[in-house]
C-alpha positions in Angstrom: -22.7 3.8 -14.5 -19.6 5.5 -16.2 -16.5 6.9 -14.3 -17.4 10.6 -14.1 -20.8 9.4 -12.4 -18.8 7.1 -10.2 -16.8 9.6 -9.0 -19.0 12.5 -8.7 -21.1 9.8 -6.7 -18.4 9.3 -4.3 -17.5 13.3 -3.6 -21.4 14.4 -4.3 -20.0 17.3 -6.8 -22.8 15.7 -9.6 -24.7 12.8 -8.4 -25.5 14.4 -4.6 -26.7 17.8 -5.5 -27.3 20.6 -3.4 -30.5 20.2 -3.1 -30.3 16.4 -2.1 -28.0 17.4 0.7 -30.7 17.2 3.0 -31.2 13.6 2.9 -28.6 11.1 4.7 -26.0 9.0 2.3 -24.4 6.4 3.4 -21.1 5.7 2.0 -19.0 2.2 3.1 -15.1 2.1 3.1 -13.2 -1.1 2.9 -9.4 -0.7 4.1 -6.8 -3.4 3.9 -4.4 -2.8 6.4 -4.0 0.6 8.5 -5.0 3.6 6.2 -5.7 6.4 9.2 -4.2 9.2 6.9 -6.6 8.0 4.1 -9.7 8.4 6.2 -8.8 12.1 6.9 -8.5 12.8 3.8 -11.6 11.0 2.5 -13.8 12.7 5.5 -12.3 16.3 4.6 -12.1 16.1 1.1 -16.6 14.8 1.1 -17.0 18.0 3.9 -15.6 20.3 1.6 -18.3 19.5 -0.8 -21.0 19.3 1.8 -21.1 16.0 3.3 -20.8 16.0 6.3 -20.2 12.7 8.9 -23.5 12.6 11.1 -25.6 15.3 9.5 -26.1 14.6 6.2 -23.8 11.6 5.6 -22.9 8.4 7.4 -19.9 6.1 6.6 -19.3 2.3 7.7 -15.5 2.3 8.3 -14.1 -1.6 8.3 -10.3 -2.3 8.8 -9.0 -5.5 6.9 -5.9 -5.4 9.2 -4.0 -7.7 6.5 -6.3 -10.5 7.0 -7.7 -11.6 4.3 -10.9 -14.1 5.5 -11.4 -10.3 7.7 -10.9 -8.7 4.5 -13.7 -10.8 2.6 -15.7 -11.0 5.8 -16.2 -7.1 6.3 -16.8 -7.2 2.0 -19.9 -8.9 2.3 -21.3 -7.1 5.5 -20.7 -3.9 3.6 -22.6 -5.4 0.4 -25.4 -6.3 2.7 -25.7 -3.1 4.2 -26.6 -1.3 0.7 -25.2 1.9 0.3 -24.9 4.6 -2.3 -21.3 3.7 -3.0 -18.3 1.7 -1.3 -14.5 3.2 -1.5 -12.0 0.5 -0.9 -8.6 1.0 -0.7 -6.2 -1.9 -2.4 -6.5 -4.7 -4.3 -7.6 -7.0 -1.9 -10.5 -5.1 -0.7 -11.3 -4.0 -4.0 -12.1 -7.8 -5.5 -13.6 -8.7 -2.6 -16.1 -6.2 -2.7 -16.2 -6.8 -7.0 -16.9 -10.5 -6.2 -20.2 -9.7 -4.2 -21.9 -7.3 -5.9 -22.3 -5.9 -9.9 -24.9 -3.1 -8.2 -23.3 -1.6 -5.3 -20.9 1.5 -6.9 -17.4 0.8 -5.9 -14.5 3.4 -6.2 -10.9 2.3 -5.4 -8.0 3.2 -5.4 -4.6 1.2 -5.3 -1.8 -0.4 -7.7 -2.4 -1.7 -11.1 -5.8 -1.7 -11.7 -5.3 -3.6 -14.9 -2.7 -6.1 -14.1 -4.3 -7.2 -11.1 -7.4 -8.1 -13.3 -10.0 -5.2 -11.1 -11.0 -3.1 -14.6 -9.9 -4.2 -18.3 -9.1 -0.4 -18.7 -8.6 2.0 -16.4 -9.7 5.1 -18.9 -12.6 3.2 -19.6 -13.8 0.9 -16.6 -17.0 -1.2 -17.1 -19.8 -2.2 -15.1 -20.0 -0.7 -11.3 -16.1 -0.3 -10.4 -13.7 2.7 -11.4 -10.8 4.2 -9.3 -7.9 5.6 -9.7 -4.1 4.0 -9.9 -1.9 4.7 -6.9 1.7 4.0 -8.8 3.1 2.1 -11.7 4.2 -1.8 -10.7 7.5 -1.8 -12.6 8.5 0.7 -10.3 9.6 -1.4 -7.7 12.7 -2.2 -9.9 13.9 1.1 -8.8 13.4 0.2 -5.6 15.7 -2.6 -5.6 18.6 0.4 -7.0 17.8 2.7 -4.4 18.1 -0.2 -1.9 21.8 -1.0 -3.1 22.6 2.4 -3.4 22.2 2.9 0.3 23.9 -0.1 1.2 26.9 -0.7 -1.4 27.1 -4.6 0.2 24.2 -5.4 -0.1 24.5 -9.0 -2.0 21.1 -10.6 -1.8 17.8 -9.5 -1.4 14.4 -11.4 0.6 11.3 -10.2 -1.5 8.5 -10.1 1.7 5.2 -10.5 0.2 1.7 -11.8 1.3 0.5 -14.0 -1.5 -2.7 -13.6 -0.2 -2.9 -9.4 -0.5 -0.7 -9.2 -3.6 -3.1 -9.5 -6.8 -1.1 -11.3 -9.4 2.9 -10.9 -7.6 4.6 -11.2 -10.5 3.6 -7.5 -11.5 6.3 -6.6 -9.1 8.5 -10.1 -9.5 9.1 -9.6 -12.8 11.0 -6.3 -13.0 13.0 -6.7 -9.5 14.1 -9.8 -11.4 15.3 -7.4 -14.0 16.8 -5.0 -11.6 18.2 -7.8 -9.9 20.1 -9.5 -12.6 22.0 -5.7 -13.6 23.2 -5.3 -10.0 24.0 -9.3 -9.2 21.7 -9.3 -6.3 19.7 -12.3 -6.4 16.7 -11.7 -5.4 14.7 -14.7 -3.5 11.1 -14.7 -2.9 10.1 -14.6 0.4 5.9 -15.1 0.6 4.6 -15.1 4.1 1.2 -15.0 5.7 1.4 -13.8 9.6 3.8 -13.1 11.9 5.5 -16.3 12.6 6.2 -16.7 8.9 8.1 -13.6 9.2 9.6 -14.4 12.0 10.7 -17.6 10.5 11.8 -16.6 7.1 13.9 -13.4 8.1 15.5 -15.3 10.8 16.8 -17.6 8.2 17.5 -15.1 6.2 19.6 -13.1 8.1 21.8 -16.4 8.9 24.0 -15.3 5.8 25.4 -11.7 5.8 25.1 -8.7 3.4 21.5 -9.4 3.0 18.0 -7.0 2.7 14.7 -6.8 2.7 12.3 -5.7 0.2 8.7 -5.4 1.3 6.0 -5.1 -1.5 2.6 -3.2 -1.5 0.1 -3.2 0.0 1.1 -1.8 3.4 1.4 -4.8 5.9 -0.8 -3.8 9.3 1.0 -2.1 12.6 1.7 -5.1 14.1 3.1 -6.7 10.9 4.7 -4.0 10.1 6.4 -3.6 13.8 7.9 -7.2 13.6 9.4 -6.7 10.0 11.2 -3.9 11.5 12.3 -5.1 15.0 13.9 -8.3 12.8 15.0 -5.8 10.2 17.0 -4.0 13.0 17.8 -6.8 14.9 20.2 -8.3 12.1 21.0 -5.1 11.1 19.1 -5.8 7.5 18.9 -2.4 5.3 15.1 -2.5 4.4 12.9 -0.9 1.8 8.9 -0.2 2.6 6.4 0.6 0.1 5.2 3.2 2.8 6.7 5.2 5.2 7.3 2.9 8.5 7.4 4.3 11.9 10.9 3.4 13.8 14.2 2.1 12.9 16.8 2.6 10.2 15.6 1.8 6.8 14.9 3.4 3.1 11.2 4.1 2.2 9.3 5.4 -0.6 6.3 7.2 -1.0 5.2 9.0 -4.0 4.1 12.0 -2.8 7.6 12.4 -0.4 11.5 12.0 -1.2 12.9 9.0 -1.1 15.1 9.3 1.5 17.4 6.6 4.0 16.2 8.1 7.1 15.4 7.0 10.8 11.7 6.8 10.9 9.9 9.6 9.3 13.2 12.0 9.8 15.3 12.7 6.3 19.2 11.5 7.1 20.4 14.8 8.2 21.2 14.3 11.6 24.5 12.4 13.4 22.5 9.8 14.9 20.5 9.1 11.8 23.8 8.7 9.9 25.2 6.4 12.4 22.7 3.9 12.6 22.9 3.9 9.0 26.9 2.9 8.7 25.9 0.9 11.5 23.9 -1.4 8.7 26.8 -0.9 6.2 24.6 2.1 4.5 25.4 5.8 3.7 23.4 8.7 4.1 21.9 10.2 1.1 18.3 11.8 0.2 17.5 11.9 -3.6 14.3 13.5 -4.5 10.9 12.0 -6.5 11.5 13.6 -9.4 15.1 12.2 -10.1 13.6 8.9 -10.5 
């Protein structure tokens, strides 16, 4: 099946016609970690073409939540239960599902495609699998600027990553190593697997001053997430997400916002904001997408 087929499969513009509306399709979706804003979108953007959840469409929703055994277990019940076409959202889900089934029609989105080894090209995907690339890898050198930009002292960096969820890590290793070796920061890998990894590794990392944290895609899950940044604010540790996090004082980036050092989801405008900021030896500053 080629990608305009896959794709009109998945949004029922070509594949579903109007006519065929009045049959049931059943569509699965595979999700790493939390992705809530995702499934709105994916359920409004499939009503605005005519599928509608519980009349003429059903989907099987399963949440990886960063595990990865859940993550493979919840690929092959989705296999098994046949549908039309499975969406997945990351690399993880998205070889899973590629590793148990060359029929099922899988759309996907996340990072690198290609590097992480999901399509040989991403004009031109083969076999049952095409998607769509969510940002460019090397980008996360820039991330590593914006991080010492907001906090000037910054002298050492703790890459978090879940060797596990990351498809081939050195897609992002390689050019923070670059980044790294302009601004003398060194930058020291940091893979952990659960909770008490993290707990572990940032608490000895924070044992030496001027450090940060750099956490790499994909999005860890809530409660992941929530210790990163109650250890991130505990020892004061400026901190850079590859989504936007939910409390405490840290720099995120999103793609479709402005990268901003900001409280939560609040740009750094307001006293408090700035406070907690200096409080973690950063300044306040908002630079948008397109600078970068």
């Amino acid at each position: 099946m080629n990608r305009r087929n896959l794709i009109t499969l998945l949004g029922g513009a070509a594949v579903w016609p109007v006519a065929a509306r009045a049959q049931q399709r059943r569509i699965g979706v595979l999700l790493g970690a939390d992705e809530q804003a995702n499934l709105s979108a994916l359920l409004d953007g499939l009503a605005k073409v005519g599928w509608i959840e519980g009349r003429n469409l059903r989907t099987d929703f399963r949440f990886g939540e960063g595990d990865p055994d859940r993550i493979r277990a919840y690929a092959a019940e989705l296999v098994g239960l046949a549908p039309d076409v499975i969406f997945a959202i990351g690399g993880a889900p998205t070889s899973a599902l590629q590793q148990r089934t060359q029929t099922v029609s899988i759309v996907f989105t996340g990072p690198d495609p290609v590097g992480a080894g999901l399509v040989r090209n991403i004009a031109k995907p083969e076999g049952n699998i095409t998607g769509f690339s969510v940002f460019e890898p090397s980008i996360v050198g820039k991330w590593l600027e914006l991080l010492k930009e907001a906090a000037p002292r910054l002298a050492r960096v703790a890459i978090i990553f879940n060797p596990e969820l990351v498809l081939s890590p050195s897609r992002y290793l390689s050019p923070i190593e670059v980044a790294a070796s302009a601004l003398g920061v060194p930058a020291i890998k940091t893979p952990v697997r659960n909770a008490v990894d993290i707990v572990h590794a940032i608490d000895a990392f924070a044992a030496e001053p001027n450090g940060g944290l750099l956490v790499l895609p994909p999005p860890p899950n809530t409660s992941i997430r929530n210790t990163i940044l109650q250890l991130a604010e505990r020892h004061k540790l400026p901190a850079i997400y590859p989504s936007q996090p939910d409390a405490a004082a840290v720099v995120y980036w999103h793609m479709r916002q402005t990268s901003s050092i900001c409280i939560g989801a609040q740009p750094p405008t307001s006293t408090a904001s700035c406070a907690a900021l200096r409080s973690m030896n950063c300044r306040c500053s908002s630079r948008p997408n397109s600078s970068w």
